[in-house]
N, C-alpha and C positions, 0 to 999 in steps of 0.2 A: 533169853537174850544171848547171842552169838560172845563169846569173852571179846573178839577182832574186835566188837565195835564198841565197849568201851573201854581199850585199849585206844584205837582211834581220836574216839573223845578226848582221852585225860591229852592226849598229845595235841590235841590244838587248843582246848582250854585252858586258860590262865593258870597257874597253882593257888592252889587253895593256901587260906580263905581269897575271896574276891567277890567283889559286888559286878553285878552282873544285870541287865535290863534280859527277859526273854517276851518272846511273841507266844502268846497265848492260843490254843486249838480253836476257841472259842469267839477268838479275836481280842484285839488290843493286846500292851504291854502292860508285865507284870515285872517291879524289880525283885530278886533272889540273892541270897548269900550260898556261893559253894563252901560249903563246910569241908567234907571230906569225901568218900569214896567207899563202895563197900563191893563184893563180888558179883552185888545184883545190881549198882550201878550207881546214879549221880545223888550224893545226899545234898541237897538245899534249905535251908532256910526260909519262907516265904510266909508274905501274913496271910492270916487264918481264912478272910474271905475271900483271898484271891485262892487260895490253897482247895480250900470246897466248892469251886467253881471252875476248876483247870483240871480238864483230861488227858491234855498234853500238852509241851513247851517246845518249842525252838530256839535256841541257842544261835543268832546269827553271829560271825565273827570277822574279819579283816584281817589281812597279815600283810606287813610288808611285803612288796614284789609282785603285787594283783592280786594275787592268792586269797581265794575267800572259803569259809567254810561253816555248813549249817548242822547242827546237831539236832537231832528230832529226838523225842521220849517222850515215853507216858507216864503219867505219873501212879505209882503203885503202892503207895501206902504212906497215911499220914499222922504225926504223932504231934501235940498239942504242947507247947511250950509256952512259957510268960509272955508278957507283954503281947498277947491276943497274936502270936506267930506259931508256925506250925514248922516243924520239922518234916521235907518231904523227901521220898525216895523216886527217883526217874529212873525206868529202866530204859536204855539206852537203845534205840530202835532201830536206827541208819545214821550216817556221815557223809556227808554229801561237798563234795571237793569241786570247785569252777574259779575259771580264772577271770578276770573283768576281761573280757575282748569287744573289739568294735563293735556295734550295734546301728541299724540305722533308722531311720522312724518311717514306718510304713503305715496302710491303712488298706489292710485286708481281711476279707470274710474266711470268717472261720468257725468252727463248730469243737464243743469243749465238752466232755463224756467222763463222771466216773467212773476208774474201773474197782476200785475196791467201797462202792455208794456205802452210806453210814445210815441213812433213810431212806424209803423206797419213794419218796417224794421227790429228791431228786436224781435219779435215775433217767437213762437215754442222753442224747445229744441236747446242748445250748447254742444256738447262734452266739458267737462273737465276735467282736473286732479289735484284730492285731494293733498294737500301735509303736510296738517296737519290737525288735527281733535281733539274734545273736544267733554264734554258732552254739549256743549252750544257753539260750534264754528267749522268755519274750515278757512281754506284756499285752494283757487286752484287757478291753471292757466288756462287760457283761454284766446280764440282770441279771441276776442270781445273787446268790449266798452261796459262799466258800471258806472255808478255815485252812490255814496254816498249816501245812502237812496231809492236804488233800491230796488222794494221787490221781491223777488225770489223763486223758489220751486228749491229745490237739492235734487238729486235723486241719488243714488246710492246702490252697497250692503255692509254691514259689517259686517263681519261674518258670510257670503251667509245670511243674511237677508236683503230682500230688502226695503227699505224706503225712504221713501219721506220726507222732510221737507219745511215748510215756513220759509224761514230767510230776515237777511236784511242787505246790503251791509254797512260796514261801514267805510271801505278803500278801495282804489285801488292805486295800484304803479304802476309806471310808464313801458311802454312797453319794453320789453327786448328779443330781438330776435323773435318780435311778439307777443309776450305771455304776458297778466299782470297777475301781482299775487291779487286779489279779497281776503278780510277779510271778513267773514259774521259771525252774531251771530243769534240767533236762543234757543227759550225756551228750559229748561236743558231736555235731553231724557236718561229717563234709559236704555234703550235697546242698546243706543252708550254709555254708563258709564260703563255697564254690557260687551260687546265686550272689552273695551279697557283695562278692567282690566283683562280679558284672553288673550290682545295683547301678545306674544313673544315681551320681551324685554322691559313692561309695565315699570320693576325698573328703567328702564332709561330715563325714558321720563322727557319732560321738563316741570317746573310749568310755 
């Protein structure tokens, strides 16, 4: 683990100790105690079945001033304390920095590709569809299954330009009619800031 990044970490996470909600690789929330810190990275607290059931954690956080920030790690070794909780250690993996900017609600085809797949079952391209878009975000739906910290390429066109992105999953809700809806963020692109601001209807979009 790069030392930068969890240096990065301790600096947007609260001081310990703090009770903390994280997003699960796995899916759903699991709550955590940050206890302390160590050279190999985030010590937490967490009960014992969520503890042997989590590969990795998200860290989403808020800051005054739009400023938002997500913390990803894996979880690397676990040590078995009272009251059926585990002591765990996250080694601190990426920090991911975006600000809230405008966003508008669309409804385009697009297609959504592992590039670092974790099973060969889901490998190749998904149809999906866009349903909101940023210069640093989107969301879509899609049949599939996705975890938190998935890294992905999204492809589609925006104002007949076509483009490709790396992003990385940082939510998923729950299936509804087949479909989840997948939050990904993704380094800020002028060429989607430039489009959205010639959107029909850009005055209305939501911050």
């Amino acid at each position: 683990m790069p030392s930068d990044w969890l240096t990065l970490a301790l600096g947007v996470l609260p001081t310990a100790p703090a009770d903390l909600s994280v997003f699960r690789a796995e899916g759903g929330e699991a709550q955590v105690r940050l206890l302390s810190h160590s050279p190999r990275g985030l010590v937490v607290r967490m009960a014992g079945a969520d503890a042997a059931t989590t590969t990795g954690v998200v860290f989403a956080l808020e800051r005054p001033g739009g400023a938002a920030f997500a913390v990803f790690g894996t979880v690397s070794a676990l040590t078995p304390l009272g009251d059926d909780d585990c002591e765990v250690l996250i080694e601190v993996d990426e920090v991911v920095r975006w600000k809230s900017r405008r966003r508008i609600q669309v409804d385009l085809p697009a297609t959504v590709a592992l590039y670092e797949p974790r099973t060969t079952q889901r490998e190749g391209p998904t149809p999906v569809r866009v349903l909101n878009l940023s210069a640093e975000g989107a969301a879509f739906a899609v049949r599939g299954h996705y975890r938190r910290g998935d890294k992905i390429r999204l492809s589609m066109q925006v104002a007949n330009r076509p483009i490709t992105i790396a992003a990385r999953v940082l939510q998923v809700g729950s299936p509804v009619f087949g479909q989840s809806r997948v939050s990904c963020t993704f380094p800020y692109q002028d060429h989607i800031a430039e489009a959205i601001h010639r959107w029909p209807g850009f005055g209305d979009a939501v911050a």
